[in-house]
N, C-alpha and C positions, 0 to 999 in steps of 0.2 A: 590467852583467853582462859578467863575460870571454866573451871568443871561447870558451876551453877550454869553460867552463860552456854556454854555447850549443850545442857539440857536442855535450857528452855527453848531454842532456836530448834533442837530438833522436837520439843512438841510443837510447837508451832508450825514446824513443817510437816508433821503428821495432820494436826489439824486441816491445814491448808488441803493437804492431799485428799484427804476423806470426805472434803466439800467437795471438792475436784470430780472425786467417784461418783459420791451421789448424784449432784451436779450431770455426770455424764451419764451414768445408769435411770434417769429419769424420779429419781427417788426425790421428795420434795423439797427444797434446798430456802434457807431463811431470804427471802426477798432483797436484805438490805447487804447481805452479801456478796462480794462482785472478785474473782481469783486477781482481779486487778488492782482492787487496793489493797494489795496482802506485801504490794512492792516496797521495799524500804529505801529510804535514798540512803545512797553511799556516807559511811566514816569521815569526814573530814581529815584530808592529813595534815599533819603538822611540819614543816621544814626547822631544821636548825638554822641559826642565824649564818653560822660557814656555809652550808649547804644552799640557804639562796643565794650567801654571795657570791660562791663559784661557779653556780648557774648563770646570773647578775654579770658577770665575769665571760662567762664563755660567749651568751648572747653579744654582749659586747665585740669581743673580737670577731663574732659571725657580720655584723654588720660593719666595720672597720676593712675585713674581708670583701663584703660586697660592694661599697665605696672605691675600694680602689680598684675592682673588676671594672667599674662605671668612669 
């Protein structure tokens, strides 16, 4: 992660936080504001083409496992 990225994530969490205060100290807060859409969805990740087929691979022998329990 850059430095840049690093900073702007924690002003944004200062920001968040200082609506939060006011917000809670009764001090008058912008209407269209809500600490709920401040949520960001998750990074996607990315898999290597080995890494799903080993997975692809293990899944595999877990059900070969359970067929022959059956």
């Amino acid at each position: 992660m850059k430095n840049d990225d690093i900073l702007q994530a924690i002003d944004e969490e200062l920001t968040r936080l200082r609506k939060v205060r006011n917000l809670l100290s009764g001090a008058p807060v912008d209407a269209s504001w809500s600490p709920f859409s401040q949520v960001r969805a998750a990074k996607k990740r990315f898999l290597s083409d080995d890494a799903r087929q080993r997975i692809a691979d293990a899944q595999r022998r877990r059900w070969a496992a359970h067929r022959a329990k059956a």
